[in-house]
C-alpha positions, -999 to 999 in steps of 0.1 A, spaced: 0 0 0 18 31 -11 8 66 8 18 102 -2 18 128 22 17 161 12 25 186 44 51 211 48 60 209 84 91 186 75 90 171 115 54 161 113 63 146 78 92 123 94 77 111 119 43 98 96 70 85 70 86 63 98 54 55 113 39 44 79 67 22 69 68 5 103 31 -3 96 45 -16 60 33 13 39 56 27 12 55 65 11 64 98 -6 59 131 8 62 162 -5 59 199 10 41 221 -9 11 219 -24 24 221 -62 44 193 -67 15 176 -43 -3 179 -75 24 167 -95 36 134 -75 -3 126 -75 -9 130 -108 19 109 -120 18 81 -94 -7 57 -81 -13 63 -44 -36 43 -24 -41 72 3 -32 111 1 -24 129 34 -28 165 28 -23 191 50 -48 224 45 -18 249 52 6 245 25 29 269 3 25 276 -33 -10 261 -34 -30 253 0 -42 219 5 -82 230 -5 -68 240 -42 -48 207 -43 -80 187 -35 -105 208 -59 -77 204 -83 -72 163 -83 -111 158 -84 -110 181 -116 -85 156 -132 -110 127 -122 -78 112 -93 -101 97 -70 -78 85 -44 -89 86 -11 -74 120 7 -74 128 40 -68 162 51 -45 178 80 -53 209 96 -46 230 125 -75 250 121 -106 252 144 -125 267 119 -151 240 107 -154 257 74 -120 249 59 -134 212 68 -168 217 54 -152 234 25 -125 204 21 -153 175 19 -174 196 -3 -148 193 -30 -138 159 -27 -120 151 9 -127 116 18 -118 124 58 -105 151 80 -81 146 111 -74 178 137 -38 182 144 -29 171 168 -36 139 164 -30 103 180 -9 80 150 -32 49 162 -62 72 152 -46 80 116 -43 44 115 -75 34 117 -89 64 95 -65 47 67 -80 18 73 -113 27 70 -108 47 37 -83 19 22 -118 -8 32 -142 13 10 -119 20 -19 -118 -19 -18 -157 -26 -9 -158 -41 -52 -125 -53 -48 -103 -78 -34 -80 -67 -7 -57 -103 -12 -31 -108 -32 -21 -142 -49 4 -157 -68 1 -199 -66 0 -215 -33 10 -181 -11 -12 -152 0 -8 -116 10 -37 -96 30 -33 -61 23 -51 -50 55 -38 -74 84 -7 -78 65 -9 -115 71 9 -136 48 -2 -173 40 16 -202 18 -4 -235 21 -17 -226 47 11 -218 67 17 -182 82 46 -164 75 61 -136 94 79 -109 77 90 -73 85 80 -43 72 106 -43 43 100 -77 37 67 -71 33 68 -40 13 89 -60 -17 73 -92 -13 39 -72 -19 59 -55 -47 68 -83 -68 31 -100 -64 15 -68 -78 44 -73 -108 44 -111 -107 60 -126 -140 75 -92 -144 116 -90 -144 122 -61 -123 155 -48 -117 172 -34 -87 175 -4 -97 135 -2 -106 125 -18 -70 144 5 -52 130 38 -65 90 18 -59 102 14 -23 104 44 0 112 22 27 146 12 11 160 40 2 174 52 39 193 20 40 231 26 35 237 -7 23 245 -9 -6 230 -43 -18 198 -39 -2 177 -54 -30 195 -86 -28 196 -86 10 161 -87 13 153 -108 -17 178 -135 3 155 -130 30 124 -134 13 135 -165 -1 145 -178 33 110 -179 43 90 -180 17 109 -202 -5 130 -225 15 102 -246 32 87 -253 -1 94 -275 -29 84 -249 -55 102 -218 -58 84 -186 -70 116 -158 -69 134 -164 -92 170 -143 -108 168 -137 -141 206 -134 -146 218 -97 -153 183 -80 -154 166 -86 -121 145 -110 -103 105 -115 -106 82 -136 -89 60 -163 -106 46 -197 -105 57 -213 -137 
């Protein structure tokens, strides 16, 4: 599940980013509302975080101006205001959910939650590829039947490659989908966690599903 947040206070931004990935959530962030626009426009987000206050353009003009371009991501706006009319005014033109600041992470939680259930009320929240299983909500992970425990990382390019599955995708590729990896100063990251992946959810099983394509990548399928 991938998250932008769009907010200009760059502490409030650091600490959702870490919260988010700990919760196995890629993310971007962004601070003003302009390239907002932008990131949203050219990505795929499954939740925006917006803050009302923002330089360049405020977080109302960012909303008004996704709906106009028919991006129907659920957003959730930030703000610091008491005023209930920059709320009324932000779910008039398309806000899916408001949060006061300040606010307690577990409660951003389950608003995400809740938003991330009825963009998926038509469709599956599960993600297959053969015999294993990913829930994108309880971030439970299944292979015949057996649960598998994985960290946030793990789970963040595990879900990766089942979105992509039969796709070669390259290091290079992985790491710029995956937030979550890029703080990391090691410098084989994508390999270190593909090795770990394959420790659990290869190793116990006779069939393998990641497999190296030799000089362009790995991919995940069944054949």
């Amino acid at each position: 599940m991938k998250v932008l947040i769009v907010e200009d206070d760059i502490k409030i931004v650091n600490f959702l980013k870490k919260g988010l990935e700990e919760e196995s959530y890629s993310v971007d962030y962004c601070l003003d509302g302009e390239e907002g626009i932008y990131l949203a426009s050219v990505n795929d987000y499954d939740v925006i975080l917006l803050d009302i206050m923002l330089p360049i353009k405020d977080g109302i003009e960012v909303c008004k101006t996704l709906r106009t371009q028919n991006i129907n991501t659920p957003i959730i706006m930030l703000t610091a205001k008491n005023s209930t009319e920059d709320t009324i005014k932000g779910l008039d033109i398309g806000a899916n959910d408001y949060l006061p600041k300040p606010f307690s992470f577990n409660e951003l939680l389950a608003r995400i939650r809740v938003q991330l259930r009825l963009k998926t009320e038509t469709q599956t929240t599960l993600l297959a590829i053969d015999d294993l299983q990913l829930d994108l909500l309880t971030k439970n992970i299944q292979r015949a039947g057996k649960k598998i425990e994985l960290t946030a990382k793990e789970f963040s390019l595990l879900e990766y490659l089942v979105r992509n599955k039969n796709k070669v995708l390259s290091e290079s590729v992985i790491l710029s989908s995956l937030s979550n990896m890029e703080d990391s100063n090691i410098s084989n990251i994508i390999n270190v966690y593909i090795y770990r992946l394959r420790n659990k959810i290869d190793k116990p099983f006779e069939k393998k599903l990641i497999k190296t394509v030799r000089g362009m990548g790995f991919k995940i399928s069944d054949d």
